[in-house]
C-alpha positions in Angstrom: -16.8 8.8 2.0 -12.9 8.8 2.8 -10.7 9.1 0.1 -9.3 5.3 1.3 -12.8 4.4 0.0 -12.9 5.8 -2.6 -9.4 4.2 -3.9 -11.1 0.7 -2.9 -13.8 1.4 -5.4 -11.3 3.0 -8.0 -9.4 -0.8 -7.6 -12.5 -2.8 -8.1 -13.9 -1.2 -10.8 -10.4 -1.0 -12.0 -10.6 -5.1 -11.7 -13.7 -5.6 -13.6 -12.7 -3.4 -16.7 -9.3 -6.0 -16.9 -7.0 -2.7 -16.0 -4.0 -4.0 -13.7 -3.3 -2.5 -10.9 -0.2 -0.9 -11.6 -1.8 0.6 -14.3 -4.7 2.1 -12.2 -2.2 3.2 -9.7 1.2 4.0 -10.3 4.0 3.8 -7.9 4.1 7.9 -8.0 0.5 7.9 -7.2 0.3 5.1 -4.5 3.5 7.1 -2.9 1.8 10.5 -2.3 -1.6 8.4 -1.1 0.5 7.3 1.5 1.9 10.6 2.6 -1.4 11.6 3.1 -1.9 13.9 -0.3 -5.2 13.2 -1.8 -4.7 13.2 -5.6 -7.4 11.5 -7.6 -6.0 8.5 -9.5 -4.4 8.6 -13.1 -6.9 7.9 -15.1 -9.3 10.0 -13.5 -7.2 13.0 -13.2 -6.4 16.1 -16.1 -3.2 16.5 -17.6 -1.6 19.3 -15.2 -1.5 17.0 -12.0 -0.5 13.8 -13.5 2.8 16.2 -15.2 3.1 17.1 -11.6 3.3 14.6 -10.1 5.7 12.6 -12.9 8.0 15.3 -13.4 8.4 15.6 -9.7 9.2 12.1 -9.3 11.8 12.1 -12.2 13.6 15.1 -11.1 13.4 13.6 -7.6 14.8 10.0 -8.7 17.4 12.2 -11.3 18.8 14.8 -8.7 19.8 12.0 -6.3 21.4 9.9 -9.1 23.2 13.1 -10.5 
């Protein structure tokens, strides 16, 4: 199973629980899928990655605006 797949699954289970979609998949998240980096969504992932991944975005979105 891809990991494209596997996110199609994540958004229709995501559906039937009433959990929106922005929610299940942050823009930070739905970024790097794109890229091509196969981090597991959100709410299925532990703490370390999902401080990664926000911190890098912050400092990202903070360094350009300083």
């Amino acid at each position: 199973m891809t990991h494209q797949e596997k996110l199609e699954i994540m958004y229709r289970h995501m559906a039937l629980l009433g959990v929106p979609k922005s929610t299940a998949a942050p823009p930070a998240w739905r970024i790097l899928w794109r890229l091509g980096v196969g981090v597991s969504p959100p709410l299925f992932a532990s703490f370390i990655p999902c401080a990664l991944a926000m911190g890098a975005g912050f400092a990202l979105l903070w360094g350009l605006l300083m």
